[in-house]
C-alpha positions in Angstrom: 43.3 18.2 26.4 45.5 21.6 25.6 45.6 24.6 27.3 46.0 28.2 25.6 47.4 30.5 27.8 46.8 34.4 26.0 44.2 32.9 24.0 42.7 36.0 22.9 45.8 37.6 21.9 47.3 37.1 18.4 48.8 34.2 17.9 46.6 32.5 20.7 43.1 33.5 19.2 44.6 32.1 15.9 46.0 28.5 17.3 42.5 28.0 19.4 40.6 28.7 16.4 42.8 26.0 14.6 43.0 23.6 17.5 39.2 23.8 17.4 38.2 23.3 14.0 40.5 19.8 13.9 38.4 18.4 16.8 41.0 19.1 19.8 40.0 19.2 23.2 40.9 23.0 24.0 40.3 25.2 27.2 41.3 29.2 26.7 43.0 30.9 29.4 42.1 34.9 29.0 41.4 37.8 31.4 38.2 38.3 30.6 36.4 34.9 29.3 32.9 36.3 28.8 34.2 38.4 26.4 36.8 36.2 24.6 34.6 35.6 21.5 36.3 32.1 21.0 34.2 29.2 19.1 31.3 28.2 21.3 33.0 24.4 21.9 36.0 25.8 23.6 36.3 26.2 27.2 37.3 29.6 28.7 38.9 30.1 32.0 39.9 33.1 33.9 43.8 33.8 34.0 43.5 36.3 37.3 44.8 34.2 39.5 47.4 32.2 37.8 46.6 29.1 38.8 45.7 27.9 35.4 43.2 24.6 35.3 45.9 21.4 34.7 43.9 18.5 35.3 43.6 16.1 32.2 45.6 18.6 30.1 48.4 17.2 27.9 50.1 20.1 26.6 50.1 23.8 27.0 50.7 26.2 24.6 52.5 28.6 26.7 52.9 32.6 26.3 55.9 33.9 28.4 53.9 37.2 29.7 51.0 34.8 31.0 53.4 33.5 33.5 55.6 36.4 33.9 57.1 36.3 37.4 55.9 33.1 38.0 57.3 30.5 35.3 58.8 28.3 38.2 55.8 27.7 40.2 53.7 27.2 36.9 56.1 24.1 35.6 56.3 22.3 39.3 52.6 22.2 39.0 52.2 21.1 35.4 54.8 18.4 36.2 52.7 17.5 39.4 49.8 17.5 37.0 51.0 15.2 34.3 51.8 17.7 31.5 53.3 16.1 28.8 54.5 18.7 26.4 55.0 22.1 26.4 54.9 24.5 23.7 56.4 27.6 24.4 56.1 31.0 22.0 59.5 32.1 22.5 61.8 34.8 20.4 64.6 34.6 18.3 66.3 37.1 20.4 67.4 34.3 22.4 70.4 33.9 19.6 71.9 37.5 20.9 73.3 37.3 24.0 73.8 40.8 24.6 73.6 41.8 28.4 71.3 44.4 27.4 68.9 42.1 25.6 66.0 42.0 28.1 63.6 40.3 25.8 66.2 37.5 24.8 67.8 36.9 28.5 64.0 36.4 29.6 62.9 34.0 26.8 66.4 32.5 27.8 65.8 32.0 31.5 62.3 30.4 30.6 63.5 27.7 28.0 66.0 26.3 30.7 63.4 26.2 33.0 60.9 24.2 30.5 64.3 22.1 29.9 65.0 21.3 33.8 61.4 20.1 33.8 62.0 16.9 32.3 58.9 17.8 30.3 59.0 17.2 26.3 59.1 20.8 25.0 59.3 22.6 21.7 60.7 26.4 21.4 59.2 28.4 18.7 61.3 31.3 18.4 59.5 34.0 17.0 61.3 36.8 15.0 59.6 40.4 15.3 55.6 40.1 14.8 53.8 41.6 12.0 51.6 42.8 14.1 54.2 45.2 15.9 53.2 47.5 13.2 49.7 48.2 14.7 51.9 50.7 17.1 51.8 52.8 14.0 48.2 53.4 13.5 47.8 56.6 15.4 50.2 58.7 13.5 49.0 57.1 10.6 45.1 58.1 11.2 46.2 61.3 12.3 49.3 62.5 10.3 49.7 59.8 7.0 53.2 59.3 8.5 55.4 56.4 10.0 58.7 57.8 12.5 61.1 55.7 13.4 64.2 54.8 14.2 67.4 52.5 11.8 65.8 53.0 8.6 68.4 50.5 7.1 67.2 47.8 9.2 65.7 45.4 6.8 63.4 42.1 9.1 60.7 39.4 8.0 58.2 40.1 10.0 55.8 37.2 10.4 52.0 36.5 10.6 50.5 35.1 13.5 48.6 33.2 11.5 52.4 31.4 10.6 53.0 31.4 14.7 49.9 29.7 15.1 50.2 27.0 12.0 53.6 25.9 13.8 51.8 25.9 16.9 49.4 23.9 16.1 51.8 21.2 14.7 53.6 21.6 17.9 50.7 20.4 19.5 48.7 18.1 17.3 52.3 16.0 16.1 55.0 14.7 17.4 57.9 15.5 15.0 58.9 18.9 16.2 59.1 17.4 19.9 62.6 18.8 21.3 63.4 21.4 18.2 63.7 24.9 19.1 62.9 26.4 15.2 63.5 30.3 14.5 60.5 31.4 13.0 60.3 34.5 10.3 58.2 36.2 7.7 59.3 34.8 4.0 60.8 38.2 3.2 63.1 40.9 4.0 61.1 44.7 3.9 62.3 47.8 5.2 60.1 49.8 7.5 59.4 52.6 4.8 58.5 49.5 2.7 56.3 48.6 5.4 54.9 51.9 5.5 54.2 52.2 1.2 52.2 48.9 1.9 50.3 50.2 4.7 49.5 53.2 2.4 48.3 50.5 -0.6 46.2 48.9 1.6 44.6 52.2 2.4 44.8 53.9 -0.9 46.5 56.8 0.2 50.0 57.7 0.7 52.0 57.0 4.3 55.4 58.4 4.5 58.3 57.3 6.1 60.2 59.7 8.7 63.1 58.3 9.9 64.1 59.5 13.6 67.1 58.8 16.4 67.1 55.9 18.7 66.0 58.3 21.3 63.3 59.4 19.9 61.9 55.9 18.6 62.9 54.8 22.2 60.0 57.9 23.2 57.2 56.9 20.2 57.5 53.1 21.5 56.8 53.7 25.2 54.4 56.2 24.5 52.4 53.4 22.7 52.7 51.9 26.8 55.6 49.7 25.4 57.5 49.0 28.5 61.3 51.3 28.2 63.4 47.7 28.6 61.2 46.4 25.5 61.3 49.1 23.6 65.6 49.2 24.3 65.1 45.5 22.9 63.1 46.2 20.0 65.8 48.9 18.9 68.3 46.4 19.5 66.9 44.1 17.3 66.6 46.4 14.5 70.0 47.9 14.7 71.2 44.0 14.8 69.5 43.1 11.8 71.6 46.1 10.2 74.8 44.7 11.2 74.0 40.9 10.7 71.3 40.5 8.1 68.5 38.4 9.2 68.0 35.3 7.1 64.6 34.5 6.5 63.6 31.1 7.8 59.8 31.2 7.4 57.3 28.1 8.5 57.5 26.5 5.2 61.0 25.5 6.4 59.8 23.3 8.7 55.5 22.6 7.6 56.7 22.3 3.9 52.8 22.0 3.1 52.5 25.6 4.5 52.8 28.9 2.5 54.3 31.4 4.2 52.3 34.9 4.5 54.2 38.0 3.3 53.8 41.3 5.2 51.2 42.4 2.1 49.0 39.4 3.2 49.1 40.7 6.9 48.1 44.1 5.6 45.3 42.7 3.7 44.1 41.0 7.0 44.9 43.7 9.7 44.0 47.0 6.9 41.2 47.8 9.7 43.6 48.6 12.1 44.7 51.6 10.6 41.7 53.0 8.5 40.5 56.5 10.2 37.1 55.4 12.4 
C-alpha cells in the first residue's frame, strides 16, 4: 500500500490520481478528506493529528510541510511500522549551502534524517514550481501587470504533473531506489517571458514591472508567503543570475516522458488567472 501525505495539493493530487489509475493500493492524507475530491477507490484520512495511518503501507510519498516539526517522530514510527521506501518531494536548493538558505537547510536536515533511517529512499529535488506563478493572479485580474524582483533571473520552472510522473516511478519501480535526481522544467524563461505567456493564454496583454528585492520580499509575504520563504525564493532567483540553472527535466531520467514547458502549464492552470 502507499501513502500520500498533501494529497490534495499539487503535485499530491496529481501522483494519487496516477497511482490510482495503474491499480495501486493508495490512501490520501489531506486536512479535510470529505472534501478532497480524489477518485472514489482511494482512501482518505485526516492529517490533523499527525499520526498518519502506517499499517500495511510500503512507501510514503512524503511532503516536507506535512511533517514540519515533526520529521523525527514520523520516520521512528514508519520504521516501527515496516516502511520500506520513502519518497520524499525535496528541493534543489539543497545544492546551495548558503546559511541564509532556509528552504535548502530544511530539505537538508530532512534527507539525513530519511538517510539515518535505514529506510530505502529516493530524493526528488524539485527546482521552483510552475505553479509559484499563481501568486501573480491578483495583480493580474486587477492591474494586467506582473512586479517583481531580478528580472535577469532566467529558471525552468516545472509542472507538477513532471513531479508527479517521477513520483510515481519512485514508487511503482525500483530503479531510482537511492538517487536523489534534480528535477526542472525543459526550458530556461524569464519572468517577463512568463508573464507575455500568461497574457497569450488570456488574450490580453500582462506586463512586466520589475521591482527591488524589498519590495518583491513585500508582494510575496503579502500573498501569506512566510518572510524566511520568500528571502529563499529571492535567493534562488538572484542565484540563477549568477550561476545559470541547467535544465535537467524528467525526460533525463523517464526517457519515455515528455517534459511540459511553462506554455503547457499555462494551458492547464489559464483558469487561475482569468477575472471571475
Amino acid at each position: 500500500m502507499f501513502l500520500i501525505t498533501a494529497a490534495t495539493g499539487n503535485v499530491g493530487r496529481a501522483l494519487v490520481e496516477r497511482l490510482y489509475a495503474a491499480g495501486a493500493d493508495v490512501t490520501a492524507v489531506t486536512r479535510n478528506p470529505a472534501a478532497a475530491g480524489l477518485p472514489p477507490g482511494v482512501e482518505t484520512v485526516s492529517a490533523l493529528d499527525g499520526r498518519f495511518p502506517l499499517d500495511g503501507v510500503a512507501t510514503v510519498f512524503l511532503n516536507a510541510a506535512a511533517v514540519h516539526g515533526t520529521a523525527e517522530q514520523f520516520l521512528s514510527r514508519a520504521v516501527a511500522h515496516g516502511v520500506r521506501r520513502i519518497v520524499l518531494l525535496s528541493s534543489a536548493s539543497v545544492l546551495d549551502d548558503h546559511p541564509d538558505n532556509h528552504t535548502g537547510i530544511a530539505h537538508r536536515e530532512l534527507e539525513r534524517h530519511i538517510e539515518q533511517t535505514g529506510l530505502e529512499w529516493v530524493f526528488l529535488r524539485s527546482g521552483m514550481f510552475a505553479t509559484n506563478t499563481v501568486w501573480w493572479a491578483p495583480l493580474i485580474r486587477t492591474h494586467g501587470v506582473v512586479r517583481a524582483a531580478h528580472a535577469r533571473s532566467r529558471i525552468a520552472p516545472i509542472h507538477e504533473q513532471d513531479l508527479a510522473a517521477a513520483a510515481a516511478a519512485a514508487m511503482l519501480e525500483d530503479s531510482l531506489a537511492g538517487t536523489a535526481p534534480v528535477l526542472t522544467g525543459p526550458e530556461l524563461i524569464s519572468q517577463a517571458g512568463q508573464a507575455e505567456l500568461i497574457g497569450e493564454a488570456l488574450g490580453q496583454p500582462v506586463r512586466f514591472e520589475e521591482v527591488s528585492p524589498a519590495i518583491g520580499h513585500r508582494l510575496l509575504t503579502e500573498q501569506h508567503i512566510p518572510p524566511h520563504i520568500a528571502d529563499s525564493l529571492l535567493r534562488y532567483y538572484h542565484r540563477a543570475i549568477l550561476h545559470p540553472i541547467e535544465p535537467t527535466p524528467i525526460s533525463t531520467i523517464l526517457p519515455s516522458e515528455q517534459p511540459r514547458t511553462y506554455r503547457h502549464w499555462i494551458h492547464d492552470h489559464r483558469a487561475d488567472f482569468a477575472a471571475p
